[in-house]
py3Dmol code that shows the C-alpha trace and the ligand (Angstrom):
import py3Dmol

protein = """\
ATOM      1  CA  UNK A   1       0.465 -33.052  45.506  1.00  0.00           C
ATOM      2  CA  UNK A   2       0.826 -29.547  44.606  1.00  0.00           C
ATOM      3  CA  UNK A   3       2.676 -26.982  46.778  1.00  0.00           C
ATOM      4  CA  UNK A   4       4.633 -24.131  46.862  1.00  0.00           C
ATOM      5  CA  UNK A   5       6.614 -22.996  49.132  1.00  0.00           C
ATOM      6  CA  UNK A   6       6.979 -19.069  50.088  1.00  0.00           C
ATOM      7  CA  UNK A   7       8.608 -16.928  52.007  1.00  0.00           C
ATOM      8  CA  UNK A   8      10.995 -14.156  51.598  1.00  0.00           C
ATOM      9  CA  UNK A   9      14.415 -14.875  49.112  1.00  0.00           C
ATOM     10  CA  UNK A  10      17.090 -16.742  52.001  1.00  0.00           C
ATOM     11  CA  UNK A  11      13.941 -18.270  54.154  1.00  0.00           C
ATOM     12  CA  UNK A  12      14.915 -21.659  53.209  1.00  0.00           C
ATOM     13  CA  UNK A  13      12.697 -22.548  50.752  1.00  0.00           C
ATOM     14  CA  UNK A  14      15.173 -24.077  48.189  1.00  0.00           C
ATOM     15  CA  UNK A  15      16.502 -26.564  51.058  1.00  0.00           C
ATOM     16  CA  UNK A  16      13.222 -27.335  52.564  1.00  0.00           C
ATOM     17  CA  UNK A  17      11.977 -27.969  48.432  1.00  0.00           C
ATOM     18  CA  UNK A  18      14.985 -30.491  47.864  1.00  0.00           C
ATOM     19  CA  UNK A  19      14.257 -32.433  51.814  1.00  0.00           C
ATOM     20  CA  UNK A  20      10.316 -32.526  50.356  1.00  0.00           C
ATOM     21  CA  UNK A  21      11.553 -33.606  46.796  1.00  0.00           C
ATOM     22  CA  UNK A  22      13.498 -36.553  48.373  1.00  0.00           C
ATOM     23  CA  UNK A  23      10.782 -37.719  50.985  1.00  0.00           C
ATOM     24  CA  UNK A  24       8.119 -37.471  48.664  1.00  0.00           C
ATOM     25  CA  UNK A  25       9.154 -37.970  45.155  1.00  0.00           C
ATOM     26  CA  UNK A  26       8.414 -34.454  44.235  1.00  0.00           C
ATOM     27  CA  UNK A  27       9.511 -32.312  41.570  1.00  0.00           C
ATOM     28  CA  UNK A  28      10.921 -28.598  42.366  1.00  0.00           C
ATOM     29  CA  UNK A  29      10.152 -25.959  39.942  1.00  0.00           C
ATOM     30  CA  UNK A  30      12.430 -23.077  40.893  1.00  0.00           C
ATOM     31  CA  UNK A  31      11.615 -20.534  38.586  1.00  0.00           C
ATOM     32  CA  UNK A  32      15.003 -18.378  40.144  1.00  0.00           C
ATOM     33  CA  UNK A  33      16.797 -21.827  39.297  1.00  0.00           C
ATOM     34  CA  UNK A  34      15.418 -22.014  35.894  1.00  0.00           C
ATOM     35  CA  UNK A  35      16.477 -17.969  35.283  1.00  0.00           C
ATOM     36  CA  UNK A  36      20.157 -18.645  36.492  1.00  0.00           C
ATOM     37  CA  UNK A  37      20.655 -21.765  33.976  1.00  0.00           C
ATOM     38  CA  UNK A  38      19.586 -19.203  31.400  1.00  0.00           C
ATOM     39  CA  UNK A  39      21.694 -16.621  32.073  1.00  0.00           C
ATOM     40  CA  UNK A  40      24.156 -19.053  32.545  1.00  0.00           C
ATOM     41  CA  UNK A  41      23.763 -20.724  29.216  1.00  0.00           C
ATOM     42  CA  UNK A  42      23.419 -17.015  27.814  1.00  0.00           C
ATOM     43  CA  UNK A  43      20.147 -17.670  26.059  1.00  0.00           C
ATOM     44  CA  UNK A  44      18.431 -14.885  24.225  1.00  0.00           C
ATOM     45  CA  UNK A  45      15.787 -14.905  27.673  1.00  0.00           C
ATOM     46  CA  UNK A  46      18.962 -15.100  30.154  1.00  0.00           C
ATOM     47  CA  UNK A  47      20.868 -12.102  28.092  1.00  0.00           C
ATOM     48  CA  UNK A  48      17.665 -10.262  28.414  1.00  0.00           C
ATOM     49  CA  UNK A  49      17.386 -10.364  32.517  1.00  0.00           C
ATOM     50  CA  UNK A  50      20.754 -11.040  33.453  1.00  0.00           C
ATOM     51  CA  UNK A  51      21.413  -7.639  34.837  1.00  0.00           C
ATOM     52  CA  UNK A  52      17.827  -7.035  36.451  1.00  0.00           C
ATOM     53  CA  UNK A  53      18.321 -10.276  38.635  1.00  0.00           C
ATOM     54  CA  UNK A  54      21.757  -9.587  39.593  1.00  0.00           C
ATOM     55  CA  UNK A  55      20.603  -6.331  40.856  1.00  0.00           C
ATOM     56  CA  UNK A  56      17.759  -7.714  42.997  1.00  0.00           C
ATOM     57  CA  UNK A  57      14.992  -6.940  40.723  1.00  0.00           C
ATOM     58  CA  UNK A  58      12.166  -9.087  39.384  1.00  0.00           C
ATOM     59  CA  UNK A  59      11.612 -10.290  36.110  1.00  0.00           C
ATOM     60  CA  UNK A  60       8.855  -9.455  34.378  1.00  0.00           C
ATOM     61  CA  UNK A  61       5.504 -11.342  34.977  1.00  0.00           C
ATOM     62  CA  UNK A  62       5.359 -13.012  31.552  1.00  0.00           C
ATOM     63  CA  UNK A  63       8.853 -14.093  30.985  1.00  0.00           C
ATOM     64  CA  UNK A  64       8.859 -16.167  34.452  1.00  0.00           C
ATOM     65  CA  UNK A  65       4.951 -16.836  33.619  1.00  0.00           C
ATOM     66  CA  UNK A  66       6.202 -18.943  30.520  1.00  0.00           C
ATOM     67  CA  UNK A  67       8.994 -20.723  32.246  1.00  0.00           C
ATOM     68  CA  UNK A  68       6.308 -22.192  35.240  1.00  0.00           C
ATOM     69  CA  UNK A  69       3.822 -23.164  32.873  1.00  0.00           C
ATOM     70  CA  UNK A  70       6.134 -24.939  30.883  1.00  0.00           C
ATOM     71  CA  UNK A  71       7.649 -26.739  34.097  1.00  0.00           C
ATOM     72  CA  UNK A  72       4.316 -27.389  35.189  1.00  0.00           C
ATOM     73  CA  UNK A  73       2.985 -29.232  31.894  1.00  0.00           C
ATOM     74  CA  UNK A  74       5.748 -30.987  31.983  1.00  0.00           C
ATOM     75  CA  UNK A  75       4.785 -32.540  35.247  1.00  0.00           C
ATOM     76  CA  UNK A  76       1.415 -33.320  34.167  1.00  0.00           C
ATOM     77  CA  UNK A  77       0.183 -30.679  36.771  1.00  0.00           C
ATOM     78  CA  UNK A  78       0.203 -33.070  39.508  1.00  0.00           C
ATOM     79  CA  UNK A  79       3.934 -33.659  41.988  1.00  0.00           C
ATOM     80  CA  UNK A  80       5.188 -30.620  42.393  1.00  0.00           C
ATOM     81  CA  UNK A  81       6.112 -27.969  44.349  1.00  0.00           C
ATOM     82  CA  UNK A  82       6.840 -24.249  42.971  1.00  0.00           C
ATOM     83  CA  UNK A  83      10.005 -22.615  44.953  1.00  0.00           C
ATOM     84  CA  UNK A  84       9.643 -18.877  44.169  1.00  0.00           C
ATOM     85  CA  UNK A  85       7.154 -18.840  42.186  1.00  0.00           C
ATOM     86  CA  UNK A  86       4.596 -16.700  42.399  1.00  0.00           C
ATOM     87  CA  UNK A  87       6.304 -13.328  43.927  1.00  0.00           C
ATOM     88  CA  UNK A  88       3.662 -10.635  42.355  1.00  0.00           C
ATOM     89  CA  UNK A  89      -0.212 -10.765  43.116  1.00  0.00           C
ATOM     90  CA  UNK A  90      -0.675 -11.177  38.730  1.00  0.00           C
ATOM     91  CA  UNK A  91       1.282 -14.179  39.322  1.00  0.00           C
ATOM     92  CA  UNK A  92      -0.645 -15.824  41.921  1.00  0.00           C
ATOM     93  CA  UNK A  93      -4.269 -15.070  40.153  1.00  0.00           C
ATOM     94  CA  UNK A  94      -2.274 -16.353  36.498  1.00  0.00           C
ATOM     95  CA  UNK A  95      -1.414 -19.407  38.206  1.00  0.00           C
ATOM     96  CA  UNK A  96      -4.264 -19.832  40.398  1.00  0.00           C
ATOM     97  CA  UNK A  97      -6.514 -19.584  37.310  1.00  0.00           C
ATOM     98  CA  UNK A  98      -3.824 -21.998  35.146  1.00  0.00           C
ATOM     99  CA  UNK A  99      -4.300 -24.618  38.028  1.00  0.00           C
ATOM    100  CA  UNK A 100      -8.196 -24.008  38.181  1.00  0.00           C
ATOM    101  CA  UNK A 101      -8.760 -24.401  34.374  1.00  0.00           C
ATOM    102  CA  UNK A 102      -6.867 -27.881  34.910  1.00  0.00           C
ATOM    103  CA  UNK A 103      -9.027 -28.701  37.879  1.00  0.00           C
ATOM    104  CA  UNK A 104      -5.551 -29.016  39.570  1.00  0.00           C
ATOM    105  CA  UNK A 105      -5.490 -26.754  42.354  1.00  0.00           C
ATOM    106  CA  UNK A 106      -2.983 -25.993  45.321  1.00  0.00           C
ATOM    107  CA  UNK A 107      -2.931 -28.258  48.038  1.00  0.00           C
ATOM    108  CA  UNK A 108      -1.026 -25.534  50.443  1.00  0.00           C
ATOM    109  CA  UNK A 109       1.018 -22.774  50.229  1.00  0.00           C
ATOM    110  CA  UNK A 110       3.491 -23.354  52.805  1.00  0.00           C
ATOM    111  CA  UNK A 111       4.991 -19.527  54.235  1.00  0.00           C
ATOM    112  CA  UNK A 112       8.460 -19.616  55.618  1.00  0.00           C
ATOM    113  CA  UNK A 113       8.353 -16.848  57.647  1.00  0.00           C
ATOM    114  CA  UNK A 114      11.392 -14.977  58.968  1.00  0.00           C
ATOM    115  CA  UNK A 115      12.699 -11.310  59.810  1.00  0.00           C
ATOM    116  CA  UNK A 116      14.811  -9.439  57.477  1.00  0.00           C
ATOM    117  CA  UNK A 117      17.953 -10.021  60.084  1.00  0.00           C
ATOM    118  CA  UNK A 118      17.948 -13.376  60.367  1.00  0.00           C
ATOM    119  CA  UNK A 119      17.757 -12.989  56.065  1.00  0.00           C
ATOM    120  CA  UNK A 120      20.903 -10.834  55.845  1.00  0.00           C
ATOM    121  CA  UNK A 121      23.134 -13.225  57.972  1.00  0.00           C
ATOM    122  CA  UNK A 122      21.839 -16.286  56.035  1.00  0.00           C
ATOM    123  CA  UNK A 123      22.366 -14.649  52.357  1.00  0.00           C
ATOM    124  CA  UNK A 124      25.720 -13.682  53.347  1.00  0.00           C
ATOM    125  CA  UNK A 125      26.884 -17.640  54.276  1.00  0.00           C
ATOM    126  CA  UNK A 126      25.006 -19.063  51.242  1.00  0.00           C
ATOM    127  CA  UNK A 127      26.809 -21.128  48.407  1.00  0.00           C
ATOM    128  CA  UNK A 128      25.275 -22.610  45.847  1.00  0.00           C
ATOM    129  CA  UNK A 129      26.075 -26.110  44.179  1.00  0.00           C
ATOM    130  CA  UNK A 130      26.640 -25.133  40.441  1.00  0.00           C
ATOM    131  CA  UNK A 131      24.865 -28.708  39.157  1.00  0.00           C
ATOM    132  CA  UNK A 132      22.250 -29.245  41.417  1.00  0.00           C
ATOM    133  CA  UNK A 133      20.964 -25.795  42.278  1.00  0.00           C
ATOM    134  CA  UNK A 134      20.610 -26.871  46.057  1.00  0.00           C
ATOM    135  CA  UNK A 135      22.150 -23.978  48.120  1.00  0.00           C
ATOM    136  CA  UNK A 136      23.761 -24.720  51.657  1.00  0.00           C
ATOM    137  CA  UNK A 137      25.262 -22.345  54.318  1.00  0.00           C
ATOM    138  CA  UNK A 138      28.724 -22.368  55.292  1.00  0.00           C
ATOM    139  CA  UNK A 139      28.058 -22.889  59.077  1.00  0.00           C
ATOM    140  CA  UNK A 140      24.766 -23.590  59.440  1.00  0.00           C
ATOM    141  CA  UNK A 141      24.259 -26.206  56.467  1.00  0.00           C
ATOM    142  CA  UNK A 142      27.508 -27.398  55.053  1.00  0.00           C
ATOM    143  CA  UNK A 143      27.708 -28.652  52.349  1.00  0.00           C
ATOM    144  CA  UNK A 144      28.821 -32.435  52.126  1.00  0.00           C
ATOM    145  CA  UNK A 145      32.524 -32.774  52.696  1.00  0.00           C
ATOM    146  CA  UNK A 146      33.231 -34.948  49.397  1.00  0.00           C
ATOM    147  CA  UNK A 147      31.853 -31.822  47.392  1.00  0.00           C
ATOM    148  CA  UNK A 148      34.509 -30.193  44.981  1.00  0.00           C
ATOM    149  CA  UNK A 149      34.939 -26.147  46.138  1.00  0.00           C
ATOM    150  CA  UNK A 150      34.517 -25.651  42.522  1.00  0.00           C
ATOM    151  CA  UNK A 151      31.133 -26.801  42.511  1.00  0.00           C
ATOM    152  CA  UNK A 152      29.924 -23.889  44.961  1.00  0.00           C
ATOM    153  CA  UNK A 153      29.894 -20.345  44.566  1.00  0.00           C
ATOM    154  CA  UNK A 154      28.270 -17.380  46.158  1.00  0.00           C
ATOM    155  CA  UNK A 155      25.048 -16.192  43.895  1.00  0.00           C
ATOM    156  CA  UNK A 156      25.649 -12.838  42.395  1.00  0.00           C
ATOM    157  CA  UNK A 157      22.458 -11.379  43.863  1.00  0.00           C
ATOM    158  CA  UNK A 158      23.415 -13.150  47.305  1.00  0.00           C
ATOM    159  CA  UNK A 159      25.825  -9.554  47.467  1.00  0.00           C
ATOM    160  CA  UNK A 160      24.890  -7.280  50.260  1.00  0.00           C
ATOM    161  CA  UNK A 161      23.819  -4.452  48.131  1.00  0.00           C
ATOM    162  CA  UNK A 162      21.745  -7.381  46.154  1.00  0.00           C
ATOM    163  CA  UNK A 163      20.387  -8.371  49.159  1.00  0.00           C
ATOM    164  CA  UNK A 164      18.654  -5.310  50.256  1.00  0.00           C
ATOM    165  CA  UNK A 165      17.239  -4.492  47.030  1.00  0.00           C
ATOM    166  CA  UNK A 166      15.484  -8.196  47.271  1.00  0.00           C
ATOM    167  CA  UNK A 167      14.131  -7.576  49.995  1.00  0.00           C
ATOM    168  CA  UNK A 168      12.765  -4.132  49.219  1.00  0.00           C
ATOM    169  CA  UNK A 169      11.128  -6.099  46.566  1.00  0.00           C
ATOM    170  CA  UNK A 170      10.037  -8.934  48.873  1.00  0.00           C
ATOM    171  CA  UNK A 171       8.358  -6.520  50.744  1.00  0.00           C
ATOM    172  CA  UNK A 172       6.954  -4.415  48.255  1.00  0.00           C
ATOM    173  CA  UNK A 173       5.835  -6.994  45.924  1.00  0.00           C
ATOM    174  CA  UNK A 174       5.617 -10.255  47.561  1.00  0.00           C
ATOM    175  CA  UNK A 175       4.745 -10.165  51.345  1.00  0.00           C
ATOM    176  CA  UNK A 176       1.018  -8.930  50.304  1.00  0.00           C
ATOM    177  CA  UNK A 177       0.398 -12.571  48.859  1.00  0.00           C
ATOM    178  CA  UNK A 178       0.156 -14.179  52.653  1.00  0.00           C
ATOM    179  CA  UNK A 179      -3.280 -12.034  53.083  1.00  0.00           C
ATOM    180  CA  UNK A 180      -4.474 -13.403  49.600  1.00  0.00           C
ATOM    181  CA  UNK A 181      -3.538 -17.298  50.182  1.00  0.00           C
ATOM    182  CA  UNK A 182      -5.059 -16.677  53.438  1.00  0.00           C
ATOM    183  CA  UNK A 183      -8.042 -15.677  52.089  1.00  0.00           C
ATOM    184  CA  UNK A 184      -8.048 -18.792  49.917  1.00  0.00           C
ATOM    185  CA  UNK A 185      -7.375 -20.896  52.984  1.00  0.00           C
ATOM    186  CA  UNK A 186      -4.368 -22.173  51.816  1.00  0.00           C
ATOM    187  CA  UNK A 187      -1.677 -20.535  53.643  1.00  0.00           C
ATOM    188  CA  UNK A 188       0.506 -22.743  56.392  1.00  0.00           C
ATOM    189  CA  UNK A 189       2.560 -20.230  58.453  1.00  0.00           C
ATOM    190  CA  UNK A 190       5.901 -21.767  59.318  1.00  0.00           C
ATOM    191  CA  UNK A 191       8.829 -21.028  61.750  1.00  0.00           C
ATOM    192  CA  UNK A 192      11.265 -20.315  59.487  1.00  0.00           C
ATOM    193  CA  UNK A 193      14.245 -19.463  61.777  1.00  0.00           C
ATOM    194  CA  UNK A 194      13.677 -23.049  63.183  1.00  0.00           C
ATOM    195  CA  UNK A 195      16.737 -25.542  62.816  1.00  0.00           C
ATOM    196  CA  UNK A 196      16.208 -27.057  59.205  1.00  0.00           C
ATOM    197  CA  UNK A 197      14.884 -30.289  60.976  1.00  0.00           C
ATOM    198  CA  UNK A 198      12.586 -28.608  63.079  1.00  0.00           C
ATOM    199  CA  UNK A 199      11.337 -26.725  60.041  1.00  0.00           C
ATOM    200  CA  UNK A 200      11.355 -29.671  58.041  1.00  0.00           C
ATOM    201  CA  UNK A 201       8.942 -31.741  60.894  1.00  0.00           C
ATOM    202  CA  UNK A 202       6.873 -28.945  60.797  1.00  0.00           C
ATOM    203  CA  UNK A 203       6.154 -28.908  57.075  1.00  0.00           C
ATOM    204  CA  UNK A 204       5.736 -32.855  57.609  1.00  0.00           C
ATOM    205  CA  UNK A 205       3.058 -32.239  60.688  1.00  0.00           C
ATOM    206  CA  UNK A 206       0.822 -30.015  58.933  1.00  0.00           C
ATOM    207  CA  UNK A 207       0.549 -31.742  56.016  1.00  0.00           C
ATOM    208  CA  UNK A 208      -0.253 -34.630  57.541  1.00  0.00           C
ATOM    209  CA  UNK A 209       2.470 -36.829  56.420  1.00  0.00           C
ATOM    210  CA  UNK A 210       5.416 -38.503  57.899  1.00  0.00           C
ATOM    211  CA  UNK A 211       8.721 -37.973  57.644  1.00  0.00           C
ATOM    212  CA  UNK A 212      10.571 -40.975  55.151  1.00  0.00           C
ATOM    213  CA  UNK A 213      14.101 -39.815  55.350  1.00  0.00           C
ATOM    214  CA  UNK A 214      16.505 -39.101  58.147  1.00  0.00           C
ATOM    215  CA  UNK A 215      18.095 -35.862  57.879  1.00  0.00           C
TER     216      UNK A 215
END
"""
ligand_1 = """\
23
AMP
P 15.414 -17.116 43.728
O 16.442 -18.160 43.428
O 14.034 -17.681 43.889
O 15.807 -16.223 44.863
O 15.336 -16.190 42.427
C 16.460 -15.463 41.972
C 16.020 -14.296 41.119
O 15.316 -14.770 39.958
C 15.052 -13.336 41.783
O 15.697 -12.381 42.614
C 14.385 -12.699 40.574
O 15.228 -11.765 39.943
C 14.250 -13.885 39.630
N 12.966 -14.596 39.876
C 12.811 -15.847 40.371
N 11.514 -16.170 40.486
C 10.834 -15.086 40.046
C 9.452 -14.777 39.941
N 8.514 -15.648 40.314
N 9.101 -13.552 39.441
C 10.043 -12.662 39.060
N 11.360 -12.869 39.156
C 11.761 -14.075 39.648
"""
view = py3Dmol.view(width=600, height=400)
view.addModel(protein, "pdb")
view.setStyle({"model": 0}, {"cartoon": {"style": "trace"}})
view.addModel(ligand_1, "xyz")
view.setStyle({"model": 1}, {"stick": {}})
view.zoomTo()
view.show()
């Protein structure tokens, strides 16, 4: 199964990815995750685009272009699903032809779709779990109680001024790509500002496959 899931940054992509991950085995490539261990570890590539993403900005096509591929071989091409990744329109035709020249292509891209309001209250109650990259909300997705505060902070470019440079970005950059998966017949519009379980079901319905975990 290959899918990625979409939407604009806060839609809930990162905690539907980890609820598909543990129903069906699948692997998350998170290409923001991938860029925040770098720039954590302070890697030559992290040094290079710490400031751009803690501004809101997108880093460039081939630096994040290098980091999927690699992810992607790594899984053999096959049980995965991409979590921001692609967010241009040279993205989705690199990794559209990547996938084709592997005879591995999509199975869906699955669109979280919600309005820029419901995205500013969300970013602004998000924490992030240091070790696992899985991101929870302080009231409307706690994180587990036996979780050290330590673990969780708030992502630098979940900041307010941040936030509204993302989603200039989103909009700019990013939105266009529901017309092209469309085209392709691959786009699944979702509910995003649907409860997590209702979100979650939905994914599972129109996919065709049922729910193995109680959430
Ligand atoms: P995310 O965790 O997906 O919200 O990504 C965090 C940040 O990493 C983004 O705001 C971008 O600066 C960068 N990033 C992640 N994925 C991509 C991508 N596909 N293309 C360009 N920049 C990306």
């Amino acid at each position: 199964m290959r899918l990625v899931l979409f939407g604009p940054p806060g839609a809930g992509k990162g905690t539907q990815a980890a609820r598909l991950r543990d129903a069906l085995g699948l692997r998350i490539i998170s290409t923001g995750y991938l860029i925040r261990s770098a720039i954590r570890q302070g890697s030559p590539l992290g040094m290079r685009v710490k400031e751009l993403v803690q501004c809101g900005g997108l880093v460039p096509d081939e630096t994040v272009r290098d980091l999927a591929s690699e992810a992607i071989v790594h899984q053999r091409f096959s049980n995965f699903i991409l979590d921001g990744y692609p967010r241009t329109m040279q993205q989705a035709q690199w990794l559209e032809a990547f996938l084709e020249a592997y005879k591995a292509p999509l199975m869906a891209v699955l669109y979280l779709d919600v309005p820029d309001d419901v995205i500013v209250e969300r970013l602004s109650g998000r924490r992030m779990d240091t070790q696992t990259g899985d991101s929870y909300h302080i009231s409307l997705n706690p994180p587990p109680g036996h979780m050290p505060e330590e673990r969780l902070i708030q992502r630098k470019d979940d900041r307010p001024e941040a936030v509204l440079a993302r989603l200039e970005t989103y909009h700019r950059d990013t939105r266009p790509l529901v017309d092209y998966f469309d085209h392709k017949g691959l786009l699944v519009t979702i509910d995003g500002t649907a409860s997590l379980d209702a979100v979650f079901e939905e994914i599972c319905a129109a996919m065709g496959v049922e729910e193995r975990i109680s959430v």
